[in-house]
C-alpha positions in Angstrom: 0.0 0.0 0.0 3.2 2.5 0.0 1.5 3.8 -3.2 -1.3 5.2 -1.6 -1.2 8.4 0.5 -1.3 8.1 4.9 -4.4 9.5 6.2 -3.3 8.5 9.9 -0.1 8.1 11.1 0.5 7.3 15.0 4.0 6.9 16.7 4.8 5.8 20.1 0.9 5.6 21.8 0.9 5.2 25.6 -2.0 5.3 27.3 -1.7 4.8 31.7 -5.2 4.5 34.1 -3.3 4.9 37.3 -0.5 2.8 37.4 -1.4 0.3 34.7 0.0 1.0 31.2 -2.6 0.2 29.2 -1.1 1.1 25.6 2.7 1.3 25.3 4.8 2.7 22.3 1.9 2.0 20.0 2.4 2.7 16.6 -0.1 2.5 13.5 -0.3 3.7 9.8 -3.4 4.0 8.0 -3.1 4.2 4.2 -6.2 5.9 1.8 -7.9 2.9 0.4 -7.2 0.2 3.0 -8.8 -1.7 5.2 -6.3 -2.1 8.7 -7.3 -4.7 11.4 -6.3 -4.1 15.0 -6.7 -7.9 16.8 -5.4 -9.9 20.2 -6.9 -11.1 23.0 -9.4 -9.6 25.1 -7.5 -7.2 27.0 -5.1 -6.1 24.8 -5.6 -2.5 24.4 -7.9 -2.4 21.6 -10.6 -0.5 22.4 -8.5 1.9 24.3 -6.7 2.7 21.2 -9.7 3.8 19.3 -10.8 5.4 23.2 -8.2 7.6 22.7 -8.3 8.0 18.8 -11.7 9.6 19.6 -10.5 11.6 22.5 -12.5 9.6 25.0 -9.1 8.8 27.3 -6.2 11.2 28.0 -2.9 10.2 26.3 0.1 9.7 28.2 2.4 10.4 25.1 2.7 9.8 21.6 2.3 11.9 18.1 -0.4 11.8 16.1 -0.3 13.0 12.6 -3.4 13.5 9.9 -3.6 14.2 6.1 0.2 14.7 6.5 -0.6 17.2 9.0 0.6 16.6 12.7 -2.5 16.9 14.7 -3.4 17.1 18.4 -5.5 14.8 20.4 -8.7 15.2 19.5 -11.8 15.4 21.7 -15.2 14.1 21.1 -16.8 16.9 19.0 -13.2 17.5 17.2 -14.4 14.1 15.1 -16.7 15.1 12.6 -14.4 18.1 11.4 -11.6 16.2 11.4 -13.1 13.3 9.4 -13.2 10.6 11.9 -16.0 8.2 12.5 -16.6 5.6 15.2 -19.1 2.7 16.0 -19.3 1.2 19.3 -19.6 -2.4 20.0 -22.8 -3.3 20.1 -25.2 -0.6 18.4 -25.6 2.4 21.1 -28.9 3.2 18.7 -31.6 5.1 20.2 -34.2 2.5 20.5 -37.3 4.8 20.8 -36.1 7.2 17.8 -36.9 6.0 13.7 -33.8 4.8 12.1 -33.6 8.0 10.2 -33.4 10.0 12.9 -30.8 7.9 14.8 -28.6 8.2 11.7 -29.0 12.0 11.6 -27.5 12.4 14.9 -24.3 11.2 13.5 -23.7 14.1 11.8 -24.3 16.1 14.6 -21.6 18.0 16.7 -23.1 17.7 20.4 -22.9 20.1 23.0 -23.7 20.6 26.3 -27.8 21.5 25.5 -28.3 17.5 24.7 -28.1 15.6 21.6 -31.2 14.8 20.3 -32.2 18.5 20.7 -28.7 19.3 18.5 -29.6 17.0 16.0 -33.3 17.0 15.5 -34.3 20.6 16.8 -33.4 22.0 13.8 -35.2 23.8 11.5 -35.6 24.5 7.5 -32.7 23.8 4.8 -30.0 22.7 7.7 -32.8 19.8 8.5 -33.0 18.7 5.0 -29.5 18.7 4.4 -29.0 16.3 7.1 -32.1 14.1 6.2 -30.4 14.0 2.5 -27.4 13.1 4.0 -28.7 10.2 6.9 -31.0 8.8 3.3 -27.4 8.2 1.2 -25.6 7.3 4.1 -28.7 4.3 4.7 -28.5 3.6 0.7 -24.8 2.9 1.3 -25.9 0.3 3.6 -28.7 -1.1 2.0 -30.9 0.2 4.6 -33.1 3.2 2.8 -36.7 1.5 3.3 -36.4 1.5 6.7 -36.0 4.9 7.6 -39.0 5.4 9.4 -39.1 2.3 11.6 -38.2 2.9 15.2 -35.1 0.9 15.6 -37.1 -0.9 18.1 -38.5 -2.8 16.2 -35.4 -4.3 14.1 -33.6 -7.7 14.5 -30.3 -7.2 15.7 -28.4 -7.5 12.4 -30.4 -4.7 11.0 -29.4 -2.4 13.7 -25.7 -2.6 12.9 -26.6 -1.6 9.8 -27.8 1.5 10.8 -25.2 1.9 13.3 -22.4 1.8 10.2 -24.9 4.5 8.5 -24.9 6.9 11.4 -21.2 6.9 11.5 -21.0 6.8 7.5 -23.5 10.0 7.4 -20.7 12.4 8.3 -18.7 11.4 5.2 -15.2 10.6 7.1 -12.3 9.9 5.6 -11.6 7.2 8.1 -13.8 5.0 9.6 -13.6 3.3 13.2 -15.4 0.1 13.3 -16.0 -1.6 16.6 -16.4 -5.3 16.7 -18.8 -5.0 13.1 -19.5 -8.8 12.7 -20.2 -9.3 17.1 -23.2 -10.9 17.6 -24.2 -11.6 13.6 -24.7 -15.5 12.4 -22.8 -16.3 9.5 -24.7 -15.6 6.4 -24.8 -12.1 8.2 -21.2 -11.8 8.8 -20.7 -12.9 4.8 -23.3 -10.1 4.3 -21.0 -7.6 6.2 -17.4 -8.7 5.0 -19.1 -7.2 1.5 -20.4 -4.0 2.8 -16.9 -3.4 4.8 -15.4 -3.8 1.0 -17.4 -1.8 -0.7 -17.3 1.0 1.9 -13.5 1.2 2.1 -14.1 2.0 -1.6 -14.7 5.8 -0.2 -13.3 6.3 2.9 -10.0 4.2 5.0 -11.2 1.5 7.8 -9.7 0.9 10.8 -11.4 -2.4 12.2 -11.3 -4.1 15.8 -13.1 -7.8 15.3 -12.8 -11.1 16.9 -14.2 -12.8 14.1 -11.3 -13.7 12.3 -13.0 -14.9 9.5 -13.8 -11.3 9.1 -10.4 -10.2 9.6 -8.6 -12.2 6.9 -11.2 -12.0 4.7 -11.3 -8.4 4.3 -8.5 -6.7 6.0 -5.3 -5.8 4.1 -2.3 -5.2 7.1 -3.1 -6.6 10.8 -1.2 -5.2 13.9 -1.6 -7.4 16.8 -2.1 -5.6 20.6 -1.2 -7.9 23.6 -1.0 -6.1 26.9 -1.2 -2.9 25.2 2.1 -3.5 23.0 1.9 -4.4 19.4 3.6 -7.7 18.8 3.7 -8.4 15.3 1.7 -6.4 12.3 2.2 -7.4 8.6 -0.4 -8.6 6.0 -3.0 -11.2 7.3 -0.4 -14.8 6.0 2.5 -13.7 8.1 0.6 -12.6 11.2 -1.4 -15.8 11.3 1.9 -17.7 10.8 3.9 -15.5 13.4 5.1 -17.2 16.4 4.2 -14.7 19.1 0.9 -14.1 17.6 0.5 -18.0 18.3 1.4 -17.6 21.4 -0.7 -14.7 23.0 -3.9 -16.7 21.0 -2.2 -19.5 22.9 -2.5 -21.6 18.8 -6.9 -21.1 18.8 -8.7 -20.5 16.0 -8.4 -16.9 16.3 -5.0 -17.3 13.9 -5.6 -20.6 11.9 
């Protein structure tokens, strides 16, 4: 992927709660284009990283540089601007909001006044540019005719749909997905290794899974977090094959 421009570049992460290092010397690339897995065991560091990639944990040290720009930490509602989007694990929907306007918030930069009032308290072109944007965001996955249906009412699989579109409505430049394929059956999970594909088409995707079908299926470069350090990180063959990778899945299924 040297060919392709760096969206993200990160150099020497640490991240401390107290006296536990949680991330140490973590470093990560991100090239336009790809598709990057970030995998170990449960524990690792994972979700921290992408914690502190969306400003939701203090950073001990490290660099952080974007579009070739060196960039500080960000916070929360720096996100949108900067053109970063997460999903959580799970769905973190709304349940008792349409999946339109759940999707809507996404685009949203909250503040202190609450942010369903942010997002949906809006009034005249600014509302229709944002239900113009949460309708292609749903198109992109698949999800258009069921804009008005609470999210209460959907099966489980659909929801992640719509929790991909809500982060997808903002138009990032890199996406942050959060355990995508947790909690799907597998003709779902085949379902979402396509989507993931087809979306890294127009934006870069940074991906935490446990699935690992999911991981080598789709994912281009793998770095592997245990106990907050990387350990190996390569394309998806010589991780699986690597030794210490082995070792820290103590030789499961998670890297054969």
């Amino acid at each position: 992927m040297d060919n392709r421009s760096t969206l993200l570049s990160i150099d020497s992460l640490s991240v401390s709660f107290g006296g536990l290092k949680a991330l140490a010397n973590v470093s990560l690339d991100l090239h336009a284009g790809e598709v990057v897995g970030l995998i170990g065991p449960n524990g690792a560091g994972k979700t921290t990283f992408f914690n502190a990639l969306s400003g939701l944990v203090s950073v001990a040290s490290g660099s952080l540089r974007l579009y070739d720009q060196d960039q500080k930490w960000p916070q929360p509602h720096d996100l949108v601007d900067l053109g970063i989007a997460r999903t959580l694990q799970g769905v973190g929907l709304f349940p008792d909001l349409t999946v339109l306007e759940n999707v809507m918030l996404g685009a949203t930069k909250f503040s202190e006044g609450g942010l369903i009032r942010a997002a949906l308290g809006l009034e005249g072109r600014t509302e229709r540019k944002l239900q113009t944007l949460a309708m292609n965001a749903l198109e992109r996955v698949y999800a258009a005719g069921i804009a008005h249906q609470r999210v209460d009412s959907l099966p489980y699989p659909v929801t992640k749909r719509v929790a991909i579109a809500r982060a997808l409505v903002s138009e990032p430049k890199i996406l942050l997905l959060d355990e995508p394929a947790g909690g799907l059956g597998i003709q779902d999970i085949d379902w979402m290794n396509g989507l993931i594909r087809n979306l890294a088409q127009n934006c870069a995707i940074l991906l935490v899974e446990h699935h690992m079908d999911v991981v080598m299926s789709v994912c281009h470069r793998l770095y592997v977090l245990n106990f907050g350090e990387v350990i190996a990180s390569g394309d998806a063959k010589s991780v699986r094959e690597n030794p210490d990778v082995v070792a820290a899945y103590l030789g499961t299924q998670a890297v054969h």
